[in-house]
N, C-alpha and C positions, 0 to 999 in steps of 0.2 A: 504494500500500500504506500502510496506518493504524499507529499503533501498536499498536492492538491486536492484528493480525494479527500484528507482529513477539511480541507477548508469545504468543502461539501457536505462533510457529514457535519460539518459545526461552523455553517452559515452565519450566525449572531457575532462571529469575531470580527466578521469585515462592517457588520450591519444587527445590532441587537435587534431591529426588527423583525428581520427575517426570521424568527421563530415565527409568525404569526403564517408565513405561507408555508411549514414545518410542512410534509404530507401528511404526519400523524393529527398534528393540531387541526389542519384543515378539516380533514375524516372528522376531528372530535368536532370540532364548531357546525357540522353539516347533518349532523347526527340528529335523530328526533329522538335516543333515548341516550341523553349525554350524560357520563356517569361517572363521578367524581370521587374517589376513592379515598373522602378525608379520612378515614383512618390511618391508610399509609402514611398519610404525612404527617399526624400525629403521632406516629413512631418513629419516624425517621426524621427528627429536627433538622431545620437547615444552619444552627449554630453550634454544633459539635462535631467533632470531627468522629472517627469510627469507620468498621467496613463491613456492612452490611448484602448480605445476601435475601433474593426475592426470590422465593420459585413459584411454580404455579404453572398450567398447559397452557400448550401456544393455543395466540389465540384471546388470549384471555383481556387482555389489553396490560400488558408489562410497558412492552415500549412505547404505548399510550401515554402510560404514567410517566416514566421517564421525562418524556415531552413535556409534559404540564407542571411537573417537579422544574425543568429549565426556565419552563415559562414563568413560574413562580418568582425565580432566582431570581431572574431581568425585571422583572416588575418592580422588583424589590433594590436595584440599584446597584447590582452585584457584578461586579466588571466583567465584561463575556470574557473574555482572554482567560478568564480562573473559571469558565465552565469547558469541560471537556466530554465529548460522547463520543463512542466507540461501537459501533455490532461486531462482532465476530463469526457472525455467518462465511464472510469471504477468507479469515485469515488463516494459512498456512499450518500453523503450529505455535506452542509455548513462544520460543523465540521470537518470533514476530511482533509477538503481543508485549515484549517486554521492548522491543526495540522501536514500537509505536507510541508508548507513554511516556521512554525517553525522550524521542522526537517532540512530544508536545511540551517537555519539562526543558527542553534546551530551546524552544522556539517563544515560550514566555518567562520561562526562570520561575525560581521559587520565590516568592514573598511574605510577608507577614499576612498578608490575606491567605483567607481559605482558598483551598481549590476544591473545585467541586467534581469529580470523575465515575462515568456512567459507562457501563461497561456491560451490553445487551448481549445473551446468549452466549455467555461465557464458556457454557460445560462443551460446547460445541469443540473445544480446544481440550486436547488430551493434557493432563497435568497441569491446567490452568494454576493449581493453587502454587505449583512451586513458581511461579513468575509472580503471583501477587507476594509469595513467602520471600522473594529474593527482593522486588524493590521494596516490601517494608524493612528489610534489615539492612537497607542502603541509605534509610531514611527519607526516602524517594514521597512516602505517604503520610508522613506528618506533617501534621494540620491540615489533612486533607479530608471530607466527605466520601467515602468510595461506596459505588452502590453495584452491584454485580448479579444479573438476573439468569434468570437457567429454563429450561421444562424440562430437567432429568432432575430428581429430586434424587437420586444415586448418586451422581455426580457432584453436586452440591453438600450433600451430607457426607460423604468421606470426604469431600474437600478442604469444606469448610473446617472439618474438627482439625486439618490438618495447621491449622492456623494458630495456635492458641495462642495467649495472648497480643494478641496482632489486631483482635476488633475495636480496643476502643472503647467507646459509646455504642459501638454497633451489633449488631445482633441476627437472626437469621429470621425470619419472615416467608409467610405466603398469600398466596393471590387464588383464591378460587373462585367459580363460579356466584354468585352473589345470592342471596338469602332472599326471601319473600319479603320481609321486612325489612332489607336493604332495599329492595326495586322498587315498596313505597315509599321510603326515604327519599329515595331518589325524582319522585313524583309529588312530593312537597304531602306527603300525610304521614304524620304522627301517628305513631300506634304507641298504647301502654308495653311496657314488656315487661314480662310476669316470669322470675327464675323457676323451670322446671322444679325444683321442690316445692315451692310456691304455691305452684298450680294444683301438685294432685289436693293440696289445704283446703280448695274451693268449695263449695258446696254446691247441690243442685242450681238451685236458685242463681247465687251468682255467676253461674256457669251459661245461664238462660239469659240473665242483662246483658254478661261479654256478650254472647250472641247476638242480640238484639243489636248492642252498639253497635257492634262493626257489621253488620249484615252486609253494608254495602260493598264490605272489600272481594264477595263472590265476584265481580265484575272485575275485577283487579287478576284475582285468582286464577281464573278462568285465563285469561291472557299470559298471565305466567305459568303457568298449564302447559299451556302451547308452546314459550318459550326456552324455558330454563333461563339459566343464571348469564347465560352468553351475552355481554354488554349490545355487542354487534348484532345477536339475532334478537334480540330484544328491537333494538334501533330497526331493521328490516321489518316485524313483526308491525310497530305501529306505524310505520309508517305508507307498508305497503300492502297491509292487510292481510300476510305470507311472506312465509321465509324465501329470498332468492337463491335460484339455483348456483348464482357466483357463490353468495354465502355461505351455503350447503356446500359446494364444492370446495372453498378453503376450507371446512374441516375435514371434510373427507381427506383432502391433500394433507396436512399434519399426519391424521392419524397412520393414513397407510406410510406415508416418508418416513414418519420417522421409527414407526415399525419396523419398516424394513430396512431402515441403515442399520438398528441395533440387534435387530434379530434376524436377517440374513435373506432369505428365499421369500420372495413377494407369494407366490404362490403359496407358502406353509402360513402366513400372514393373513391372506385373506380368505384361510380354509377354516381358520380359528377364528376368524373376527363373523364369518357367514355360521356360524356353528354357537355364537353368544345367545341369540332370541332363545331357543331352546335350552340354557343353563339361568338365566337371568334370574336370580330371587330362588334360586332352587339349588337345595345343597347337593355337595358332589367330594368325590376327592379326585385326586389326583391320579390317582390309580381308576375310578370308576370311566373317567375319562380317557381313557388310551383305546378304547372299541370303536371312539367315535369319530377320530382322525384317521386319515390314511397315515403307510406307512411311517413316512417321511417327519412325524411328529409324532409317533408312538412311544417314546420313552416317559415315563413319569418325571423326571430330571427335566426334559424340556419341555414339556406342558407349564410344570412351573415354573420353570425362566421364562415365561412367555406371560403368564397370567402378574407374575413378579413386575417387569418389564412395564406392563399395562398400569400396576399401582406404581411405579416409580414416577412413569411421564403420566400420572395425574390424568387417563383416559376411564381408567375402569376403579373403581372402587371394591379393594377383597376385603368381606367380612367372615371372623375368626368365633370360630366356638371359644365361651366361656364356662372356665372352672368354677361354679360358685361358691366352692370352699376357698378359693385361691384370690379371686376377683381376678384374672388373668386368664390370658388364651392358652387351650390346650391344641398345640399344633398336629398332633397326628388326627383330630376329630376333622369331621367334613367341614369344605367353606362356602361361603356363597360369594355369588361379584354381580354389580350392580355398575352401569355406566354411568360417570363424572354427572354427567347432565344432562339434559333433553336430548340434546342438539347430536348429544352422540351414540343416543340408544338412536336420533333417526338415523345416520349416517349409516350403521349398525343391519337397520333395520332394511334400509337402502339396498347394500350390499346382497345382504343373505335373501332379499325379495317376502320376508316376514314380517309382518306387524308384531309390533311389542304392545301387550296389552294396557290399557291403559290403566291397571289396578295395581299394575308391576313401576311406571314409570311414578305413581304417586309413592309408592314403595319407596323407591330410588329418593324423591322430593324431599322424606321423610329423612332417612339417612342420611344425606347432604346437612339436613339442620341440626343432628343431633352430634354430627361431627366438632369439637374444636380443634380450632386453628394452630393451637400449640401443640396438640399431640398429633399430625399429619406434616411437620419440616421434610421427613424423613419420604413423602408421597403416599396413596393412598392404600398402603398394606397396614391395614386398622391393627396393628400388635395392642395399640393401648385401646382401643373400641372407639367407637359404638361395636359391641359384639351382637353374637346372637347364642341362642342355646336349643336345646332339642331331650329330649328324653330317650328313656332307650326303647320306648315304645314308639317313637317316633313324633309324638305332639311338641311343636314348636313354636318359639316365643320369634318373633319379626326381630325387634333389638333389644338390647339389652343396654343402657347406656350409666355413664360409671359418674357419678357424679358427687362429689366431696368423699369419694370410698362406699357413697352408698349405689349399691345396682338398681336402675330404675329398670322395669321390663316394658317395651310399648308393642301394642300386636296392633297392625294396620288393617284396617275393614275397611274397603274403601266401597262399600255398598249401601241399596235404602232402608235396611232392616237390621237391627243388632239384635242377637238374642245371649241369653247367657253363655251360652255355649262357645259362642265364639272369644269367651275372658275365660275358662274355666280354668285354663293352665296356668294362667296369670293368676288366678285367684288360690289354687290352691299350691301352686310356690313359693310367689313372692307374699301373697295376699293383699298386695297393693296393686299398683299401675296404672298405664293409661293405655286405652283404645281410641286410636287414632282414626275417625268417623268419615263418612261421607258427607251427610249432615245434620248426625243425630247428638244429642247433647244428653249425659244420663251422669248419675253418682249412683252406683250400686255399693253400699259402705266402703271398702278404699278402693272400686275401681271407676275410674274416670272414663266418661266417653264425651270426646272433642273433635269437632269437623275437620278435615283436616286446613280445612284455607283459615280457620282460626288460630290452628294451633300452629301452624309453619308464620302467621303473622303474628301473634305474640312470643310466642319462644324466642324461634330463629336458632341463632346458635346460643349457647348459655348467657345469660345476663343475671349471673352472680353479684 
C-alpha cells in the first residue's frame, strides 16, 4: 500500500470535510433506519488512550461505526492528521501492517496530542497481534486511542489475550445484531425495562396493565419479525417495504466467503449450510450427524470444526446442555444451533430451498435477548449460556438462562393456546419460570406466561 492510497482511505487530512462524503457516512445519512450505537461510544471514551478490540459478523455495521467514531473526532476539533484508518482486507501480511502505521507515524510524528488509530478487519492478517505486541513495546502506541475490529471472534480472543498489559483503558467489546428494544430506541420510544428477576415478581394483574401499555408495540414487532437485528435490512425493510435482493445477497456473500476461506471446499460448505433448516432448534450430536453429510464431511472432528467455525464468525449460535448441579455445560450431552438472526436463517433458508418455521425463528429472537454481551467476546459457542436442558426421558426446557448464579428456565410457545402442559417441566424442576407466549398473558403460582413482543421489548438483554 502507497501513500496515496492511505490519503484515500483518510481523506479528512487534506480536507476534514471530507468525512461527510465518507461512503460509509453517506450509506449512514441515506439510511431510513439510521442506527446509532451510543453504547459503543460510551465504552470507548475519546479521552483515554487504551486498545480496544470490537468483534461482531460482517455486516453488522463495524466500519459504520468507525466512520461516525471519526466523525465525532472532527466535530469535536481534533486535528485530522492525529486520526488514522486502516482496512486490512487488501494487506499482505503482519509486516505490512506494521510498516503502514510507521508510514503514518513518520508522515505526522508523534505529539503530545492523542492519536487516534482505526484499524478494520484486523484478524484478516495472520498474527496480527505480534505487530500490535511489537509497536506497543516500541512505544509506537502511547497516548494513542487504538481500536481494532474483527468477524472471527477466534482470532480476536487468542489474540487479544496475547496482549496483556498492552490495553490501557481499553478493553475487548462486541457488536451484535440489535435487540427489540434497541430498534425502539432507535425509533424514539421509550420502553420500561424490567430485570429478568424482576419480572417473574409480577403478578397477574400487572402482567395484564404491561400489556395493555405497550399493546401498540405489536406493530413494531411485527416488522422486527420480518427483520432481525441487521441495521441495513432493517433500513431496506422500511423503506422498501422488503428486503432487496443486493441486501440479501451481501449476506449470502459473507456467509458463504468467509466459510469457505476458513473451512476449505465451497461444496462441503454449502452441503452443511443447505442441511441447517432440518437441525435448527433441535438437539443433535455430533456423532448423530455424520448419516446426514456425504462423505467428504463425515468425520465427527469436522462436523465440529465447522458448527465451531459458524459460532466463532458470529453466523450460527451453538447452545450447550446444562448441568444443574454444576450450573455449567456438560459437553458430551446433545447441542442445538440456532442462526445469529433473521437475515441469516433467510439466506439459510434460501440456499437449502426450505422455509424455516416461523415458531423456530421467534425461538432464535428469544435466545439473541437472553444472551449477554460479556459472556459471547469469545463468539457464539454459548460455554457460559443461555443453555438448555432435557431429561432422560426426553422432555425439554427451550433455555435455561444463568442469571446472578441463579438458573432461570424459559420454554417458548409461540402459539394461541397455552395449557398447563406445555410448563409442566418447568414446573416440576425449577418450579418457577417463564413461558414465553404468542399473546397470552397468565401467572400460574411461579410460572409466568408473557407475549413474546413484550417480553423481547422489556427485557432485551439483562438490565441489572
Amino acid at each position: 500500500m502507497n501513500l496515496d492510497e492511505l490519503y484515500v482511505l483518510n481523506r479528512w487530512w487534506r480536507d476534514k470535510e471530507a468525512i461527510k462524503t465518507d461512503r460509509n457516512i453517506v450509506q449512514y445519512e441515506k439510511s431510513t433506519f439510521k442506527y446509532f450505537p451510543k453504547k459503543l461510544f460510551e465504552q470507548i471514551p475519546s479521552d483515554s488512550s487504551g486498545i480496544y478490540t470490537l468483534r461482531g459478523p460482517r455486516q453488522i455495521g463495524k466500519t459504520t461505526f468507525l466512520k461516525l467514531y471519526i466523525k465525532s473526532l472532527l466535530s469535536k476539533g481534533t486535528s485530522p492528521s492525529k486520526i488514522f484508518f486502516l482496512t486490512c482486507d487488501g494487506l499482505k501480511d503482519r509486516l505490512e501492517l506494521i510498516e503502514i502505521i510507521e508510514a503514518y507515524f513518520k508522515l505526522y510524528g508523534k505529539t503530545e496530542e492523542m492519536s487516534y488509530i482505526f484499524i478494520d478487519e484486523i484478524t484478516v492478517i495472520e498474527d496480527w497481534q505480534v505487530s500490535i505486541k511489537y509497536l506497543s513495546d516500541l512505544g509506537r502506541l502511547d497516548n494513542c486511542l487504538l481500536i481494532l475490529t474483527g468477524s472471527s471472534a477466534y482470532d480476536l480472543k487468542t489474540s487479544s489475550e496475547k496482549l496483556p498489559g498492552r490495553k490501557g483503558e481499553g478493553k475487548d467489546l462486541v457488536f451484535l445484531p440489535i435487540t427489540f428494544n434497541e430498534f425502539l430506541e432507535n425509533v424514539d420510544i421509550d420502553v420500561e425495562k424490567i430485570p429478568l428477576m424482576n419480572l417473574l415478581k409480577l403478578n397477574q394483574e400487572e402482567l395484564k396493565i404491561l400489556r395493555l401499555k405497550y399493546a401498540y408495540l405489536t406493530e413494531y414487532f411485527t416488522k422486527y419479525l420480518t427483520t432481525g437485528g441487521f441495521p441495513r435490512v432493517i433500513s431496506d425493510f422500511l423503506e422498501y417495504g422488503t428486503i432487496s435482493e443486493t441486501t440479501k445477497n451481501i449476506y449470502l456473500d459473507f456467509v458463504l466467503g468467509d466459510a469457505q476461506k476458513y473451512l476449505g471446499a465451497r461444496k462441503n460448505v454449502l452441503e452443511l449450510l443447505r442441511k441447517l433448516p432440518d437441525i435448527f432448534g433441535q438437539r443433535f450430536s455430533w456423532n448423530s450427524l455424520v448419516d446426514i453429510f456425504s462423505s467428504s464431511i463425515r468425520s465427527e472432528e469436522t462436523i465440529q470444526k465447522y458448527f465451531e467455525y459458524f459460532g466463532y464468525s458470529f453466523i450460527l449460535a451453538n447452545v450447550f446442555y446444562v448441568d444443574l448441579s454444576k450450573k455449567t455445560v456438560a459437553m458430551k450431552k446433545q447441542k442445538k444451533t440456532y442462526p445469529v438472526d433473521r437475515v441469516i436463517a433467510d439466506v439459510v433458508s434460501q440456499l437449502s430451498g426450505k422455509p424455516i418455521d416461523v415458531s423456530k425463528v421467534v425461538e432464535m429472537m428469544v435466545l439473541r435477548h437472553l444472551i449477554q454481551e460479556k459472556d459471547v467476546l469469545d463468539g457464539l459457542n454459548l460455554y457460559n449460556g443461555p443453555f438448555y436442558w432435557y431429561s432422560d426421558k426426553g422432555n425439554e426446557i427451550d433455555f435455561v438462562a444463568k442469571v446472578e448464579e441463579v438458573l432461570v428456565p424459559i420454554e417458548v410457545k409461540y402459539q394461541n393456546r397455552i395449557s398447563k402442559s406445555d410448563y409442566t417441566t418447568i414446573k416440576r424442576v425449577f418450579g418457577k419460570g417463564l413461558v414465553v407466549t404468542k399473546d397470552a398473558v397468565f401467572k400460574d403460582e411461579n410460572i409466568l406466561g408473557i407475549p413474546v413482543w413484550l417480553f423481547l421489548a422489556v427485557v432485551g438483554l439483562y438490565h441489572n
